[in-house]
C-alpha positions as CSV (number, residue, x, y, z in Angstrom):
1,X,-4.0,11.2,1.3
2,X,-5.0,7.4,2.7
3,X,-2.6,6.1,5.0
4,X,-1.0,2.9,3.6
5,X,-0.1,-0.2,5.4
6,X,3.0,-1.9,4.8
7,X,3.6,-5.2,6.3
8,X,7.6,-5.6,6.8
9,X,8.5,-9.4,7.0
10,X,11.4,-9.9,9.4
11,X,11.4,-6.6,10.4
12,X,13.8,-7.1,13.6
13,X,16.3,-7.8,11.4
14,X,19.4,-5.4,10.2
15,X,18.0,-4.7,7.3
16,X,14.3,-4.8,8.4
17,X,14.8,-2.1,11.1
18,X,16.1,0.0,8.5
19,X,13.0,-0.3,6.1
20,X,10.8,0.1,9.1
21,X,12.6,3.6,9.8
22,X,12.3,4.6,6.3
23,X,8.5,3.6,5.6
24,X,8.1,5.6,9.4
25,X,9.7,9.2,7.1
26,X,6.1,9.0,5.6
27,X,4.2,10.8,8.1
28,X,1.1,8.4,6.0
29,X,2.3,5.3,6.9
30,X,1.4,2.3,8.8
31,X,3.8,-0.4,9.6
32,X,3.0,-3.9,10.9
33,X,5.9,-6.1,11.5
34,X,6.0,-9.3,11.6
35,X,9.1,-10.8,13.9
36,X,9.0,-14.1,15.1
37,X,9.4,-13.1,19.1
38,X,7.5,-9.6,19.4
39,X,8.1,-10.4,23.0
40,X,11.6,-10.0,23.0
41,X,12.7,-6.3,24.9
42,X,15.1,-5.4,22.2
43,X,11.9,-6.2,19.7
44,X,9.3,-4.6,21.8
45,X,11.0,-1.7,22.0
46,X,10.5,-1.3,18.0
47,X,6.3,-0.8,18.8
48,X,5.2,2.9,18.5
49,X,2.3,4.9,17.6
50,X,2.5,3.2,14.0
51,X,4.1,0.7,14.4
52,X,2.5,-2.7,15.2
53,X,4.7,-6.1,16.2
54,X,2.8,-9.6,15.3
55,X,4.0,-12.6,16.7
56,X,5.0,-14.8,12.8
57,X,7.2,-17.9,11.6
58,X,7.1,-17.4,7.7
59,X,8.6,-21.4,7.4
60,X,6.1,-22.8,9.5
61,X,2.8,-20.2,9.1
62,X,-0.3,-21.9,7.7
63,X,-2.9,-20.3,5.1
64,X,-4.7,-18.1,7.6
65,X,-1.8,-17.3,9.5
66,X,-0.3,-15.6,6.5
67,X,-3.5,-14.3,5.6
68,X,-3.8,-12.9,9.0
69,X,-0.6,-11.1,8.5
70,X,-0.9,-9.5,5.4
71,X,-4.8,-8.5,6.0
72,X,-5.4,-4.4,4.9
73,X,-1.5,-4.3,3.5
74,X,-0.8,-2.5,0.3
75,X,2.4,-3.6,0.1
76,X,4.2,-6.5,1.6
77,X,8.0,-6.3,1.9
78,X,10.4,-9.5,2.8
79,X,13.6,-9.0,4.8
80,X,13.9,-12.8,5.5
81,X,17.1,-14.0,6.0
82,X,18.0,-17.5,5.5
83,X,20.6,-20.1,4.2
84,X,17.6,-22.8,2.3
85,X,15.3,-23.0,-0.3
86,X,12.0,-23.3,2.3
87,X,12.8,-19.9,3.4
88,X,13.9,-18.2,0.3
89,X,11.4,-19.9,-1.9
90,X,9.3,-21.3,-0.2
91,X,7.8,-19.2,2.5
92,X,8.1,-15.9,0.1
93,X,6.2,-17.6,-2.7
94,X,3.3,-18.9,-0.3
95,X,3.4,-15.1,1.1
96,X,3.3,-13.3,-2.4
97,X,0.1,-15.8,-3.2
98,X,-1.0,-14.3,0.4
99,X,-0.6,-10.9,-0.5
100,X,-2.5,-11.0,-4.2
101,X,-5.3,-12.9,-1.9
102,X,-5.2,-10.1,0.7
103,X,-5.8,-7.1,-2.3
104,X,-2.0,-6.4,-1.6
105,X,-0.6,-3.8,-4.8
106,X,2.7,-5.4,-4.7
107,X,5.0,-7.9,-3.1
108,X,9.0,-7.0,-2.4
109,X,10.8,-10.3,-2.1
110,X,14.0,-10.5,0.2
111,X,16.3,-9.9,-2.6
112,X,18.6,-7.4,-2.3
113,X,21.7,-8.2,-4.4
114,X,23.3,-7.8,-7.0
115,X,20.9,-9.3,-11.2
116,X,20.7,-12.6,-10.3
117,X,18.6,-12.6,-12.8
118,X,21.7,-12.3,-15.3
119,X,23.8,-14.6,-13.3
120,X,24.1,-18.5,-14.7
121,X,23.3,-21.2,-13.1
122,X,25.2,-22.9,-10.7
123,X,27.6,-19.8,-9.5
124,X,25.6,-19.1,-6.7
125,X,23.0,-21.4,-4.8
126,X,21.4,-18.3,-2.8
127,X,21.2,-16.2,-6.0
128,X,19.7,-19.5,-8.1
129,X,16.8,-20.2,-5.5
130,X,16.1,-16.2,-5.6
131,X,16.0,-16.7,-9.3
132,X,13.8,-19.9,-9.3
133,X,11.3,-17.7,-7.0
134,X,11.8,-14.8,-9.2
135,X,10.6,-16.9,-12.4
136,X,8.2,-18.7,-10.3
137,X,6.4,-15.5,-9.0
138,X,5.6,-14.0,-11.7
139,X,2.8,-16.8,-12.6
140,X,1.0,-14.8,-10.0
141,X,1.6,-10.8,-11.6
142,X,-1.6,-9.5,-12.6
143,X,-2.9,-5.9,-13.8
144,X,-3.8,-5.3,-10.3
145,X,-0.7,-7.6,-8.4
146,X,3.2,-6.8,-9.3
147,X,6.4,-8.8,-7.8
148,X,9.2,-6.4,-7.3
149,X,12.4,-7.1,-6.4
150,X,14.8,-4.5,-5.2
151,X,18.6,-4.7,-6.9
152,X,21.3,-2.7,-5.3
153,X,24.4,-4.9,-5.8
154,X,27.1,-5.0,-3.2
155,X,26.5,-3.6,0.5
156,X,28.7,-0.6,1.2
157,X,29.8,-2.3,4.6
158,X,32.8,-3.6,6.0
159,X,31.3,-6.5,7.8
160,X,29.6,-7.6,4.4
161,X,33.3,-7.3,3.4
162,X,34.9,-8.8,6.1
163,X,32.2,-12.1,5.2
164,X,33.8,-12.2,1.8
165,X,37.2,-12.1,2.9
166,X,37.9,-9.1,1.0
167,X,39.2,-6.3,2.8
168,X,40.0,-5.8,6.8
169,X,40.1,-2.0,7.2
170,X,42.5,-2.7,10.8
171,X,44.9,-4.7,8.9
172,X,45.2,-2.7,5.8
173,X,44.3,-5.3,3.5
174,X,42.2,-5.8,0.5
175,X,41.8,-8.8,-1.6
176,X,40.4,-10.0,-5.1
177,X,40.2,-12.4,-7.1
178,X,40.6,-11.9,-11.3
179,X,42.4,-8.5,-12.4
180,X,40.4,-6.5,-9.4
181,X,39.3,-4.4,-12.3
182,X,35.9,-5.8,-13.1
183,X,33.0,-3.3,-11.9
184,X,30.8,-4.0,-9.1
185,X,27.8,-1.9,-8.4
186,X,27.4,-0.3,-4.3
187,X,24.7,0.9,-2.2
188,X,24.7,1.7,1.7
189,X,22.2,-0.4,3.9
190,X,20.4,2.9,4.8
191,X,19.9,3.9,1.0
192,X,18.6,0.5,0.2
193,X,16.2,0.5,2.6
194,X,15.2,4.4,1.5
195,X,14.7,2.7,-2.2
196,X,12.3,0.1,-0.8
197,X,10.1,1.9,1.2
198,X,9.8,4.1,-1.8
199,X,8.6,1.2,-4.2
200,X,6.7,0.3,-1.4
201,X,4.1,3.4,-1.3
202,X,4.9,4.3,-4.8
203,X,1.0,4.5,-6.5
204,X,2.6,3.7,-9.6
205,X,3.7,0.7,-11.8
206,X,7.0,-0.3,-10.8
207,X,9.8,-2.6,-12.9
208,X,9.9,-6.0,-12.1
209,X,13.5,-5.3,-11.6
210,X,14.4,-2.2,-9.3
211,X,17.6,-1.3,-9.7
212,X,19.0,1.5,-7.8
213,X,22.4,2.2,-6.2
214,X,25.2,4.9,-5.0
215,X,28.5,4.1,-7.3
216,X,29.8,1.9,-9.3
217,X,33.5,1.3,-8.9
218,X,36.3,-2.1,-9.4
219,X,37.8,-3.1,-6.0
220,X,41.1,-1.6,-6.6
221,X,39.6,1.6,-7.4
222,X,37.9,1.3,-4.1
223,X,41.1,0.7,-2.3
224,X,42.7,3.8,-4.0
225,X,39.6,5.7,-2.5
226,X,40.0,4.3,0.7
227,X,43.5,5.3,1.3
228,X,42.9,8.6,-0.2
229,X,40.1,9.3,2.6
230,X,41.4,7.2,5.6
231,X,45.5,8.6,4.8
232,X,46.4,5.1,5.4
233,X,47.8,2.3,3.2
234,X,46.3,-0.9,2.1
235,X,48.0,-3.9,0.9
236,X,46.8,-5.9,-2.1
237,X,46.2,-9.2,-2.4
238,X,45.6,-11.3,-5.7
239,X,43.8,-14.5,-4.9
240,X,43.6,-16.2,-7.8
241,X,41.9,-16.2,-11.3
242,X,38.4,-16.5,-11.9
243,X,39.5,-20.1,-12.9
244,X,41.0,-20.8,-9.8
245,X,38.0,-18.9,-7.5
246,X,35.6,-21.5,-9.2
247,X,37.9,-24.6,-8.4
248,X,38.6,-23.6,-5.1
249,X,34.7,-22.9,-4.6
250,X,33.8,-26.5,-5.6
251,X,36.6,-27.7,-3.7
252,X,35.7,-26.8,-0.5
253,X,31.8,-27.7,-1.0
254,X,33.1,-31.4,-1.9
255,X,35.0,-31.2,1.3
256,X,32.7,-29.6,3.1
257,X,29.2,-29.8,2.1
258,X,27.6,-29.0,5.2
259,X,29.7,-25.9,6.4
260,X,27.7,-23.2,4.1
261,X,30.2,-20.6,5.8
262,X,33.3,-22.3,4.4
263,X,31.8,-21.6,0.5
264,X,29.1,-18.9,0.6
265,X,31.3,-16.1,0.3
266,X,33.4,-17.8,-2.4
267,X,30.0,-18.1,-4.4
268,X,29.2,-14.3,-4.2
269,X,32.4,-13.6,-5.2
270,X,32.0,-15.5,-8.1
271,X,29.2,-13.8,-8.9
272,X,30.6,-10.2,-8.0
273,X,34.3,-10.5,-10.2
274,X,32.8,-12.4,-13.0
275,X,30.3,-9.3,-14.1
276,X,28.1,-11.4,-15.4
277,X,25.5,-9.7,-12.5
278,X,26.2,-5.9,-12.8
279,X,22.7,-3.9,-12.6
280,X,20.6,-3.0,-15.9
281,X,19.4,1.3,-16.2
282,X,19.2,3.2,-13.0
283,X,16.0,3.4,-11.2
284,X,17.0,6.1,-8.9
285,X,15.8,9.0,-10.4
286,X,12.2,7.7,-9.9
287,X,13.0,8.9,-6.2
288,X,14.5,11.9,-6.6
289,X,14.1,12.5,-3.0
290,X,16.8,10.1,-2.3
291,X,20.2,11.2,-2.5
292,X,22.0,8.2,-2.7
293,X,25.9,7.8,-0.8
294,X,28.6,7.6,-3.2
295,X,31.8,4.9,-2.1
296,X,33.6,7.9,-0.9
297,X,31.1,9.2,1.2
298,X,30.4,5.8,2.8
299,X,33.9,5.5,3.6
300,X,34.1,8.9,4.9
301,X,31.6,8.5,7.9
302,X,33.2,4.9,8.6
303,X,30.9,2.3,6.7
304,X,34.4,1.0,5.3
């Protein structure tokens, strides 16, 4: 078998580590990651045999930069991180036209949500620009060139929790807003990253639309499990309707328009209780190699 090169965009990152581990599982696999300080010991240290650090800034890379990056790659994955349209947009779009250039099979945009696709407008800013590239990329999908983007919905994770301000496992409490009855779709970091550096090396066509994931399950359901595992109790609380999460979402971006902190979580929620973004068909059994964690399981060795 060839070995494959898979470029890893932001792979320092949480979730970029994780992808670099799993593409690493395949003994015929090269990784080049692109971080923006390779220099850096905690970065350095992530260089080995196959793996290869290069020194990249996806906002402010020029043409041959980015063609430099993505030379030889048959895939190119994004694990970029950021809070603006010249990152999420942007940069990914001028790298997917760098990968088709390069001979690249596919390009994996940082996605890594929940559909966006099926979300409206105006919910959630993040998930609109990752839609606009979505829509905009696909102007560059050939025979020979796909765009895929991975869909795992919610990470199983108490810090992305914790940044929604729904559940504080040393307090006992979990929150929601709506009936807490509305599904929402989980997968572990570790899984997620699994999934994508399957899609990555896969030699076949893959959906435009990944969707894979390890349980599907309402909050208060969750909080049912979590008790059940842990022996302990956990209040509830009831924020508000869906009518009242929107006002209070729009409330705080008119009074605080700068402080993305004080309204991003409010947004994903939105988009979480309203399940208007639950995924489509599973995609896992593509991979039937990957056993993906159920909620319980997750909870069980302490990811909740």
């Amino acid at each position: 078998m060839d070995t494959k090169l898979i470029v890893v965009v932001g792979g320092a990152g949480k979730l970029g580590r994780l992808i670099v581990n799993s593409l690493l599982a395949h003994p015929d696999t090269r990784v080049r990651a692109l971080v923006r300080n390779p220099g850096k010991p905690e970065v350095a240290a992530l260089a080995q045999d196959r793996v290869e650090l290069a020194a990249f800034d996806a906002v402010s890379a020029d043409d041959e930069a980015r063609a430099d990056a993505v030379r030889g790659a048959f895939t190119v994955v994004s694990a970029l991180q950021g809070f603006g349209p010249d990152i999420i947009i942007d940069a990914q779009l001028s790298l997917i036209r760098a990968a088709k250039a390069a001979g690249a099979r596919r390009f994996i945009p940082s996605a890594f949500a929940y559909d966006f696709f099926t979300l409206p407008a105006g919910i959630n800013v993040h998930s609109d620009w990752r839609r606009t590239l979505g829509e905009s990329a696909r102007s560059e999908v050939s025979d020979s060139f796909e765009v895929v983007h991975v869909l795992q919905g919610m990470f199983a994770d108490r810090n992305v929790l914790g940044f929604l301000g729904l559940f504080d496992g040393e307090k006992g409490i979990v929150r929601y807003w709506g009936d807490g009855t509305t599904p929402i779709d989980w997968t572990t970091w570790e899984d997620t990253a699994r999934f994508t550096a399957a899609a990555a090396l896969d030699e076949r066509k893959v959906p435009e639309r990944l969707f894979v994931s390890g349980d599907r399950m309402d909050i208060l359901t969750f909080a049912k499990t979590w008790e059940s595992i842990r022996g302990r109790k956990l209040s509830r609380e009831r924020l508000g309707s869906l009518e009242e999460l929107e006002r209070e979402t729009k409330r705080r971006i008119a009074q605080e328009p700068r402080n993305v902190p004080a309204w991003l979580p409010l947004m994903y929620a939105r988009g979480v209780f309203g399940g208007q973004a639950l995924l489509g068909p599973s995609h896992n059994s593509r991979y039937p190699e990957i056993h993906a964690e159920n909620l319980a399981a997750a909870i069980a060795r302490g990811a909740l």
